[in-house]
MIKESE-534052 format. One line per field, with one value per residue (C-alpha): x, y, z; chain; residue number from 0. Coordinates in pm, whole numbers, always signed. Each point is the difference from the previous one (the first is absolute). Example, Ala and Ser with C-alpha at 12.3 -4.5 7.8 and 13.67 -1.06 7.14 Angstrom:
MIKESE-534052
X <- (+1230:+137) .
Y <- (-450:+344) .
Z <- (+780:-66) .
unit <- (A:A) .
pos <- (0:1) .
This chain:
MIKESE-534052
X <- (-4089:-27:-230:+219:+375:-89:-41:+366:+97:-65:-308:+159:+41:-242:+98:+114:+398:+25:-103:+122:+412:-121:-87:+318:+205:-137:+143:+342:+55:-125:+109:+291:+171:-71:+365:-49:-76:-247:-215:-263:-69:-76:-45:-104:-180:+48:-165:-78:-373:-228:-21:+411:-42:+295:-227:+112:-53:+212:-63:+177:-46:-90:-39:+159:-270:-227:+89:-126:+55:-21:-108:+95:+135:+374:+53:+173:+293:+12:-201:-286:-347:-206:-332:-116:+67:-160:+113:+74:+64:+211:-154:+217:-254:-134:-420:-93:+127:-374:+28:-44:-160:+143:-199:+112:-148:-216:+157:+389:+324:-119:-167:-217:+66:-333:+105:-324:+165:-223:+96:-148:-306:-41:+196:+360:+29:+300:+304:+246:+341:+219:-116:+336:+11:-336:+111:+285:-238:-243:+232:+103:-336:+46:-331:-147:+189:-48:+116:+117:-49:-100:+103:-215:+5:-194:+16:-248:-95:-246:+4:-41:+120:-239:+78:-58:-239:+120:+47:+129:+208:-320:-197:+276:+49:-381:+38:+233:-151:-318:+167:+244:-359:-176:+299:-54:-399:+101:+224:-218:-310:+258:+26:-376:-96:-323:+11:+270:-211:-265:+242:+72:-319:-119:+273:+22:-428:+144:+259:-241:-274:+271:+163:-364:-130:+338:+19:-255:+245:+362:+192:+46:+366:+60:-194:+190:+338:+162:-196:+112:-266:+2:-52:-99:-70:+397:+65:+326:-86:-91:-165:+179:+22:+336:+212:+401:+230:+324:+13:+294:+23:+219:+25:+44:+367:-188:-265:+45:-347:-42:-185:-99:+71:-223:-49:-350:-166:-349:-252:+321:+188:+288:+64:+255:-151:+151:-192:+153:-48:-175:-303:+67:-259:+151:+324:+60:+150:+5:-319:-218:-192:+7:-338:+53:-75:+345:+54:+132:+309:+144:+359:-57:+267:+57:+117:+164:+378:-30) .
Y <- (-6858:+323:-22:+254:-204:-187:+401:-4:-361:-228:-184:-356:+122:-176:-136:+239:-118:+116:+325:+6:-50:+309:+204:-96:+49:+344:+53:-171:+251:+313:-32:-263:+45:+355:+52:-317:+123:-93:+87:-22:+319:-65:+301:+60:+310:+67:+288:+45:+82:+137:-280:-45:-300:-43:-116:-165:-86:-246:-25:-227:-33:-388:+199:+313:+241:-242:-175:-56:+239:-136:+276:-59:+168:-27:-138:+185:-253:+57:-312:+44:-71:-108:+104:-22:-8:+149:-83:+379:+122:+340:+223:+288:+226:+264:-30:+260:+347:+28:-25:-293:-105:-265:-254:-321:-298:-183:-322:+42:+256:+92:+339:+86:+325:+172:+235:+201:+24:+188:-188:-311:+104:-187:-12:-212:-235:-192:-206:+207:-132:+232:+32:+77:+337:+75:-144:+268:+278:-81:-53:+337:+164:+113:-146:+86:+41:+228:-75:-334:-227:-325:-288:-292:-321:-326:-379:-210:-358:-2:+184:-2:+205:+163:+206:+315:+286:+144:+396:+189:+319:+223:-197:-22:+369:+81:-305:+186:+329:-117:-178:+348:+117:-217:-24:+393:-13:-269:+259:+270:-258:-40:+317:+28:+149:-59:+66:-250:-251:+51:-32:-288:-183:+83:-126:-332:-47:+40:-232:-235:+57:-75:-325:-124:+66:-170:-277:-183:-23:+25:-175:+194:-46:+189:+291:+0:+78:-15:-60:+21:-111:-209:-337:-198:+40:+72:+321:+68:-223:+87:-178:+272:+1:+230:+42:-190:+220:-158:-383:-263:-362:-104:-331:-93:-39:-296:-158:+41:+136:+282:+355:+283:+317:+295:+384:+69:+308:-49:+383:+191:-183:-177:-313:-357:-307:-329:-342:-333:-148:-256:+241:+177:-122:+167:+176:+336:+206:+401:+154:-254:+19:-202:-97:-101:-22:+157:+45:+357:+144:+322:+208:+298:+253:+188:+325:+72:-84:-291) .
Z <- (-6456:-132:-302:-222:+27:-319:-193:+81:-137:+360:-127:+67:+386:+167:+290:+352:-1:-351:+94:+312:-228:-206:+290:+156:-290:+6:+347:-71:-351:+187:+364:+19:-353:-65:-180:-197:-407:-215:-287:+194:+212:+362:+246:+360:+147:+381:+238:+373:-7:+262:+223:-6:-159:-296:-271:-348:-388:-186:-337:-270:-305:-152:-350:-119:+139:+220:+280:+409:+278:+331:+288:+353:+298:+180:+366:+226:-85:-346:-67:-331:+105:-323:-20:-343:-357:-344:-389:-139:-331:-4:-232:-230:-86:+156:+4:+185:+195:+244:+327:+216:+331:+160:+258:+176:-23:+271:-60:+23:-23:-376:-147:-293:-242:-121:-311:-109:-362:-208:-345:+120:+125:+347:+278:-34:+341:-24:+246:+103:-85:+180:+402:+75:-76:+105:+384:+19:-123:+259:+260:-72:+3:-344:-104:-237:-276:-307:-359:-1:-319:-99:-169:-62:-95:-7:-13:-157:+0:-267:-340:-356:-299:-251:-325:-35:-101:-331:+24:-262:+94:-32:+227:+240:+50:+49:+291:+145:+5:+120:+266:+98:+11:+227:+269:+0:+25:+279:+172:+3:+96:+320:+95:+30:-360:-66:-368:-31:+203:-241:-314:+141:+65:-362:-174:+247:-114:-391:+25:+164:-273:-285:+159:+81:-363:-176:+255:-173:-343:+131:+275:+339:-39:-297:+131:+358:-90:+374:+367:+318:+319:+319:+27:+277:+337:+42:-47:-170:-293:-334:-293:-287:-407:-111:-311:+36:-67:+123:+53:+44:+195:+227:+231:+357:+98:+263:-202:-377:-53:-270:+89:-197:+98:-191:+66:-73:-105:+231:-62:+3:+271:-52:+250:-56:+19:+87:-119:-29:-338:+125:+93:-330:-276:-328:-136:+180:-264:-16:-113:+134:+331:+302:+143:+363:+409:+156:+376:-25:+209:+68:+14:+170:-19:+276:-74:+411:-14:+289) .
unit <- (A:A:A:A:A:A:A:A:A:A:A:A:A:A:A:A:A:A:A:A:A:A:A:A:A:A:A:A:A:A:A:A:A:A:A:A:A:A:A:A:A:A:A:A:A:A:A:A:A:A:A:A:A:A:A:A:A:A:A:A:A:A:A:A:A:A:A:A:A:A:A:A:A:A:A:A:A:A:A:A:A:A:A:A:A:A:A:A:A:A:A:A:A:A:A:A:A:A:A:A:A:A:A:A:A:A:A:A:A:A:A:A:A:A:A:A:A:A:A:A:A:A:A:A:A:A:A:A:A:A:A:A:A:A:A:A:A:A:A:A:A:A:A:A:A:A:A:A:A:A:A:A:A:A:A:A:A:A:A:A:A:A:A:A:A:A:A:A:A:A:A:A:A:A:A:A:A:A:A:A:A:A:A:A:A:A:A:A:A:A:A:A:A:A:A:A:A:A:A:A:A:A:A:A:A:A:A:A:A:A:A:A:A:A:A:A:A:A:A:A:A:A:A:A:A:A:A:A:A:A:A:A:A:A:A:A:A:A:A:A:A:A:A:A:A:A:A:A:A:A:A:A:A:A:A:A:A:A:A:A:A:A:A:A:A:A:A:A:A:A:A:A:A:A:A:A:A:A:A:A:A:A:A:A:A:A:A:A:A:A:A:A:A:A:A:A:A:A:A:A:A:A:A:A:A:A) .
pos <- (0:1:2:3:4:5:6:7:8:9:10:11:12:13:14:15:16:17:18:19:20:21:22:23:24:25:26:27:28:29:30:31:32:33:34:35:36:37:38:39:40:41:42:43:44:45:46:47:48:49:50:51:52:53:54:55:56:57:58:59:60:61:62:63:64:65:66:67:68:69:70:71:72:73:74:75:76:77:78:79:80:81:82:83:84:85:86:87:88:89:90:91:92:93:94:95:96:97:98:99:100:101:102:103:104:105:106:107:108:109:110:111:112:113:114:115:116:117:118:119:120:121:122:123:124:125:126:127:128:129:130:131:132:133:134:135:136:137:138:139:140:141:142:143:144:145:146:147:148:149:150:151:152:153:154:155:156:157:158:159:160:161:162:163:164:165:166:167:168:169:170:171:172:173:174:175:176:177:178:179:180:181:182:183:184:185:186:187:188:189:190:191:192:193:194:195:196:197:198:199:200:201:202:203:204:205:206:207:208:209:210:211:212:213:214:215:216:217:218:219:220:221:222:223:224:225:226:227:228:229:230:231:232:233:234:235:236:237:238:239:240:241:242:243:244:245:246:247:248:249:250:251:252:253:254:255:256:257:258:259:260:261:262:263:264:265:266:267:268:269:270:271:272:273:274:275:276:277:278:279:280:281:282:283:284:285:286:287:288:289:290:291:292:293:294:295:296:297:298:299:300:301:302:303:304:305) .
Protein backbone atom coordinates (compact mmCIF):
# COMPACT_ATOMS: atom_id res chain seq x y z
CA UNK A 1 0.00 0.00 0.00
CA UNK A 2 1.45 2.98 -1.13
CA UNK A 3 2.06 5.15 1.92
CA UNK A 4 0.93 8.55 0.10
CA UNK A 5 -2.95 7.29 -1.16
CA UNK A 6 -4.37 8.69 2.08
CA UNK A 7 -2.61 12.61 0.86
CA UNK A 8 -5.18 12.11 -1.81
CA UNK A 9 -8.32 11.09 0.43
CA UNK A 10 -7.76 6.81 0.45
CA UNK A 11 -6.78 6.59 4.12
CA UNK A 12 -9.66 3.99 4.94
CA UNK A 13 -7.98 1.65 2.06
CA UNK A 14 -6.45 -0.85 3.83
CA UNK A 15 -6.91 -3.93 2.61
CA UNK A 16 -5.32 -5.26 -1.27
CA UNK A 17 -9.03 -5.77 -3.06
CA UNK A 18 -9.84 -2.26 -2.21
CA UNK A 19 -7.00 -1.11 -3.97
CA UNK A 20 -6.82 -3.51 -6.31
CA UNK A 21 -11.07 -1.79 -7.49
CA UNK A 22 -9.23 1.64 -7.58
CA UNK A 23 -6.47 0.51 -9.68
CA UNK A 24 -8.89 -1.17 -11.86
CA UNK A 25 -11.24 1.54 -12.03
CA UNK A 26 -8.34 3.49 -13.28
CA UNK A 27 -7.96 1.10 -16.20
CA UNK A 28 -11.76 0.81 -16.97
CA UNK A 29 -12.09 5.14 -17.11
CA UNK A 30 -8.81 5.46 -19.13
CA UNK A 31 -8.56 2.41 -21.40
CA UNK A 32 -12.14 0.82 -21.74
CA UNK A 33 -14.46 4.00 -21.36
CA UNK A 34 -12.27 6.61 -22.74
CA UNK A 35 -15.45 8.54 -24.47
CA UNK A 36 -17.42 8.18 -21.28
CA UNK A 37 -17.61 12.14 -19.56
CA UNK A 38 -16.93 13.18 -16.39
CA UNK A 39 -15.81 15.90 -14.15
CA UNK A 40 -13.21 14.09 -13.31
CA UNK A 41 -10.25 14.27 -15.84
CA UNK A 42 -8.74 10.95 -16.74
CA UNK A 43 -5.96 10.77 -19.48
CA UNK A 44 -3.57 8.20 -20.94
CA UNK A 45 -0.04 8.80 -22.40
CA UNK A 46 1.27 6.18 -24.98
CA UNK A 47 4.90 5.92 -26.84
CA UNK A 48 7.04 3.17 -28.44
CA UNK A 49 10.34 3.54 -26.55
CA UNK A 50 13.75 2.16 -27.22
CA UNK A 51 13.21 -1.31 -26.50
CA UNK A 52 9.77 -1.34 -28.78
CA UNK A 53 7.96 -1.88 -25.93
CA UNK A 54 4.41 0.36 -26.09
CA UNK A 55 4.62 1.73 -22.63
CA UNK A 56 1.67 3.57 -20.63
CA UNK A 57 0.27 6.14 -17.88
CA UNK A 58 -3.32 6.25 -16.82
CA UNK A 59 -4.13 8.76 -14.62
CA UNK A 60 -7.64 9.65 -13.05
CA UNK A 61 -8.52 11.87 -11.07
CA UNK A 62 -10.40 10.72 -7.41
CA UNK A 63 -10.27 14.69 -6.66
CA UNK A 64 -10.27 17.59 -8.96
CA UNK A 65 -6.43 17.79 -9.40
CA UNK A 66 -5.17 14.48 -7.58
CA UNK A 67 -5.81 11.23 -8.46
CA UNK A 68 -3.70 7.57 -9.33
CA UNK A 69 -1.89 6.80 -12.48
CA UNK A 70 -1.29 3.33 -13.15
CA UNK A 71 2.00 2.63 -15.54
CA UNK A 72 2.19 -0.50 -17.51
CA UNK A 73 3.06 -1.81 -20.83
CA UNK A 74 0.64 -3.23 -23.91
CA UNK A 75 0.79 -6.96 -25.20
CA UNK A 76 1.21 -7.58 -28.50
CA UNK A 77 -2.69 -8.27 -28.41
CA UNK A 78 -3.70 -5.16 -27.14
CA UNK A 79 -4.02 -6.59 -23.66
CA UNK A 80 -2.72 -3.81 -20.51
CA UNK A 81 -0.04 -5.24 -18.40
CA UNK A 82 -0.13 -3.40 -14.88
CA UNK A 83 2.92 -2.78 -13.31
CA UNK A 84 2.51 -0.23 -10.78
CA UNK A 85 0.70 2.61 -9.40
CA UNK A 86 1.53 6.18 -7.61
CA UNK A 87 -1.14 8.84 -5.92
CA UNK A 88 -0.21 12.26 -7.99
CA UNK A 89 -1.21 15.66 -7.51
CA UNK A 90 -1.07 17.84 -10.87
CA UNK A 91 0.49 20.96 -10.11
CA UNK A 92 -0.48 24.62 -12.08
CA UNK A 93 2.38 26.54 -11.43
CA UNK A 94 5.36 26.81 -12.94
CA UNK A 95 8.47 26.40 -10.13
CA UNK A 96 11.20 26.44 -12.02
CA UNK A 97 12.72 27.01 -15.87
CA UNK A 98 16.62 25.05 -14.88
CA UNK A 99 17.42 22.30 -16.50
CA UNK A 100 16.97 18.80 -15.51
CA UNK A 101 18.80 15.45 -15.49
CA UNK A 102 16.86 12.65 -15.58
CA UNK A 103 17.96 8.97 -14.05
CA UNK A 104 16.01 5.70 -13.69
CA UNK A 105 15.51 4.03 -10.84
CA UNK A 106 17.17 0.66 -9.70
CA UNK A 107 14.05 -0.72 -8.46
CA UNK A 108 11.33 -0.46 -11.27
CA UNK A 109 10.10 1.41 -14.75
CA UNK A 110 10.18 4.90 -12.72
CA UNK A 111 12.75 8.04 -12.99
CA UNK A 112 13.87 10.79 -10.70
CA UNK A 113 14.23 14.70 -11.89
CA UNK A 114 17.29 16.54 -10.25
CA UNK A 115 16.63 20.48 -10.80
CA UNK A 116 19.82 22.41 -9.45
CA UNK A 117 17.41 25.52 -8.86
CA UNK A 118 19.40 28.21 -7.57
CA UNK A 119 16.46 29.88 -5.34
CA UNK A 120 16.39 26.99 -3.13
CA UNK A 121 19.75 26.47 -2.44
CA UNK A 122 20.29 22.55 -2.75
CA UNK A 123 19.68 20.35 -5.28
CA UNK A 124 15.65 19.53 -6.10
CA UNK A 125 15.38 15.41 -6.53
CA UNK A 126 11.96 14.60 -7.14
CA UNK A 127 9.37 11.54 -9.02
CA UNK A 128 8.91 12.07 -12.31
CA UNK A 129 5.28 12.12 -13.26
CA UNK A 130 5.43 12.18 -16.91
CA UNK A 131 7.90 9.10 -18.35
CA UNK A 132 5.96 9.12 -21.29
CA UNK A 133 7.38 11.75 -23.02
CA UNK A 134 10.75 11.20 -21.87
CA UNK A 135 10.48 7.32 -23.58
CA UNK A 136 9.74 8.91 -27.08
CA UNK A 137 12.62 11.45 -26.67
CA UNK A 138 14.98 8.77 -25.92
CA UNK A 139 13.81 6.49 -28.33
CA UNK A 140 14.53 9.13 -30.65
CA UNK A 141 18.01 9.93 -29.54
CA UNK A 142 17.05 13.38 -28.83
CA UNK A 143 18.49 13.18 -25.36
CA UNK A 144 19.25 15.51 -23.79
CA UNK A 145 17.04 18.06 -23.87
CA UNK A 146 17.55 21.85 -23.44
CA UNK A 147 15.00 24.33 -21.97
CA UNK A 148 12.33 22.40 -20.69
CA UNK A 149 10.40 23.56 -17.45
CA UNK A 150 9.12 22.36 -14.37
CA UNK A 151 6.21 22.04 -12.45
CA UNK A 152 6.13 20.68 -9.04
CA UNK A 153 4.07 19.52 -6.66
CA UNK A 154 3.83 17.53 -3.44
CA UNK A 155 1.66 15.37 -1.19
CA UNK A 156 1.93 15.25 2.40
CA UNK A 157 0.79 13.06 5.16
CA UNK A 158 1.75 15.07 8.03
CA UNK A 159 1.50 18.89 8.56
CA UNK A 160 0.57 21.70 10.57
CA UNK A 161 -0.32 25.38 10.04
CA UNK A 162 1.52 28.25 11.79
CA UNK A 163 0.86 32.12 11.64
CA UNK A 164 2.85 34.25 10.28
CA UNK A 165 5.86 36.66 10.56
CA UNK A 166 4.53 40.23 10.55
CA UNK A 167 6.34 42.43 7.75
CA UNK A 168 5.42 45.71 7.08
CA UNK A 169 5.81 46.98 3.38
CA UNK A 170 9.36 48.41 4.21
CA UNK A 171 10.64 45.33 5.53
CA UNK A 172 9.22 43.41 2.74
CA UNK A 173 10.95 45.25 -0.03
CA UNK A 174 14.51 45.15 1.65
CA UNK A 175 13.62 41.02 1.82
CA UNK A 176 13.30 41.08 -1.48
CA UNK A 177 16.22 42.95 -2.54
CA UNK A 178 18.49 41.13 -0.42
CA UNK A 179 17.18 38.02 -1.70
CA UNK A 180 17.47 39.44 -5.81
CA UNK A 181 20.90 39.88 -4.31
CA UNK A 182 21.92 36.68 -3.01
CA UNK A 183 20.41 34.53 -6.06
CA UNK A 184 22.90 36.85 -8.09
CA UNK A 185 26.01 36.39 -5.62
CA UNK A 186 24.78 32.60 -6.00
CA UNK A 187 25.01 32.88 -9.81
CA UNK A 188 28.13 34.37 -10.08
CA UNK A 189 29.51 31.91 -7.04
CA UNK A 190 28.42 29.23 -10.00
CA UNK A 191 30.21 30.38 -12.53
CA UNK A 192 33.38 30.14 -10.49
CA UNK A 193 33.66 33.85 -9.02
CA UNK A 194 35.62 33.88 -6.30
CA UNK A 195 34.60 37.22 -4.97
CA UNK A 196 31.08 36.10 -5.01
CA UNK A 197 32.10 32.88 -3.16
CA UNK A 198 33.59 34.98 -0.62
CA UNK A 199 30.45 37.41 -0.42
CA UNK A 200 28.87 34.59 0.17
CA UNK A 201 30.59 32.83 2.98
CA UNK A 202 30.70 36.16 4.99
CA UNK A 203 27.32 36.93 4.88
CA UNK A 204 26.25 32.98 5.54
CA UNK A 205 28.93 33.41 9.08
CA UNK A 206 26.65 36.84 9.85
CA UNK A 207 23.52 35.37 9.49
CA UNK A 208 24.71 32.54 11.62
CA UNK A 209 26.19 34.93 14.34
CA UNK A 210 22.69 36.89 14.48
CA UNK A 211 20.28 33.75 14.64
CA UNK A 212 22.73 32.18 17.28
CA UNK A 213 22.82 35.42 19.48
CA UNK A 214 18.70 35.97 19.23
CA UNK A 215 17.97 32.28 19.54
CA UNK A 216 18.39 32.45 23.09
CA UNK A 217 15.17 35.17 23.37
CA UNK A 218 12.94 34.44 20.30
CA UNK A 219 11.49 31.29 18.80
CA UNK A 220 13.34 29.76 15.68
CA UNK A 221 10.13 29.98 13.84
CA UNK A 222 9.62 33.51 13.77
CA UNK A 223 13.11 34.11 12.60
CA UNK A 224 12.89 31.33 9.66
CA UNK A 225 10.37 32.68 7.50
CA UNK A 226 10.33 29.68 4.74
CA UNK A 227 12.82 26.30 4.54
CA UNK A 228 13.16 23.93 2.15
CA UNK A 229 15.76 20.59 2.94
CA UNK A 230 15.75 16.79 2.62
CA UNK A 231 14.48 14.53 4.85
CA UNK A 232 15.17 11.09 5.31
CA UNK A 233 17.09 8.60 3.86
CA UNK A 234 14.55 8.89 0.72
CA UNK A 235 15.57 11.21 -1.40
CA UNK A 236 12.81 13.14 -3.03
CA UNK A 237 11.27 14.09 0.30
CA UNK A 238 11.27 17.24 1.98
CA UNK A 239 10.60 18.45 5.53
CA UNK A 240 9.64 22.45 4.16
CA UNK A 241 8.05 25.73 6.00
CA UNK A 242 6.28 28.15 3.05
CA UNK A 243 3.77 30.98 2.98
CA UNK A 244 -0.21 29.75 1.42
CA UNK A 245 -1.08 31.71 -1.03
CA UNK A 246 -3.99 29.94 -2.71
CA UNK A 247 -5.92 27.22 -0.75
CA UNK A 248 -9.44 25.44 -1.22
CA UNK A 249 -10.84 21.71 -0.14
CA UNK A 250 -12.29 19.38 -2.00
CA UNK A 251 -13.43 15.57 -1.30
CA UNK A 252 -13.01 12.18 -2.76
CA UNK A 253 -15.72 11.34 -5.31
CA UNK A 254 -14.91 7.37 -3.63
CA UNK A 255 -14.39 7.91 -0.02
CA UNK A 256 -15.83 11.19 1.30
CA UNK A 257 -12.61 12.27 2.92
CA UNK A 258 -11.75 16.09 2.81
CA UNK A 259 -8.13 17.42 1.39
CA UNK A 260 -6.56 20.64 1.27
CA UNK A 261 -5.10 21.79 -1.57
CA UNK A 262 -2.48 24.98 -1.00
CA UNK A 263 0.15 26.73 -3.34
CA UNK A 264 2.98 27.56 -1.19
CA UNK A 265 5.52 30.17 -1.49
CA UNK A 266 8.77 27.86 -0.13
CA UNK A 267 12.52 30.53 -0.55
CA UNK A 268 11.05 31.81 -3.73
CA UNK A 269 9.58 28.63 -5.15
CA UNK A 270 6.23 28.12 -5.63
CA UNK A 271 4.96 24.28 -5.38
CA UNK A 272 0.90 22.71 -4.55
CA UNK A 273 0.52 20.64 -1.84
CA UNK A 274 -2.07 18.06 -1.24
CA UNK A 275 -2.80 16.87 2.62
CA UNK A 276 -5.85 15.17 3.81
CA UNK A 277 -7.43 16.97 6.65
CA UNK A 278 -6.99 14.35 8.69
CA UNK A 279 -3.04 14.91 8.68
CA UNK A 280 -3.78 18.64 8.82
CA UNK A 281 -3.38 19.99 12.53
CA UNK A 282 -4.82 23.69 12.18
CA UNK A 283 -6.87 25.98 9.74
CA UNK A 284 -4.94 26.58 6.46
CA UNK A 285 -5.94 30.00 5.57
CA UNK A 286 -3.92 32.53 3.20
CA UNK A 287 -1.03 34.20 4.82
CA UNK A 288 -0.21 31.51 7.07
CA UNK A 289 2.53 28.89 6.55
CA UNK A 290 2.47 25.26 6.24
CA UNK A 291 5.07 23.38 8.26
CA UNK A 292 5.40 19.90 6.76
CA UNK A 293 7.29 16.46 5.36
CA UNK A 294 5.99 16.32 1.48
CA UNK A 295 7.11 13.61 -0.97
CA UNK A 296 7.88 16.01 -3.83
CA UNK A 297 6.98 15.34 -7.67
CA UNK A 298 7.79 16.80 -10.86
CA UNK A 299 6.15 18.11 -14.44
CA UNK A 300 8.76 18.50 -16.71
CA UNK A 301 7.95 20.30 -19.83
CA UNK A 302 9.46 19.24 -22.67
CA UNK A 303 10.01 21.84 -25.01
CA UNK A 304 10.55 19.06 -28.48
CA UNK A 305 7.13 18.85 -30.29
CA UNK A 306 6.84 14.78 -29.76
Amino acid sequence: MHRYLRAIGFGSVKKRDELQALINEVIENTIMKSDKKSEYESSKAIALDKEERIYAELYLDFVHGAGICVRGQFSMDNTFLYEYYFPYLRGNNISSNEDIIIERHAEKESYAGVCDDIKVGVSLIFYMQNIVPYKKLNALNLLPVKGTTLILSALSVDGKIMMPIIKNEKEKRRIKKATSERNQLLAQARMGDEEAIESLTLEDMDTYTTISRKIHKEDVFSLVDTYFMPYGVECDQYSILGEITDVHSDKNRISGEEVFFMTLECNELTLEVCINKEDLYGEPAVGRRFKGVVWLQGHVNFPTEI
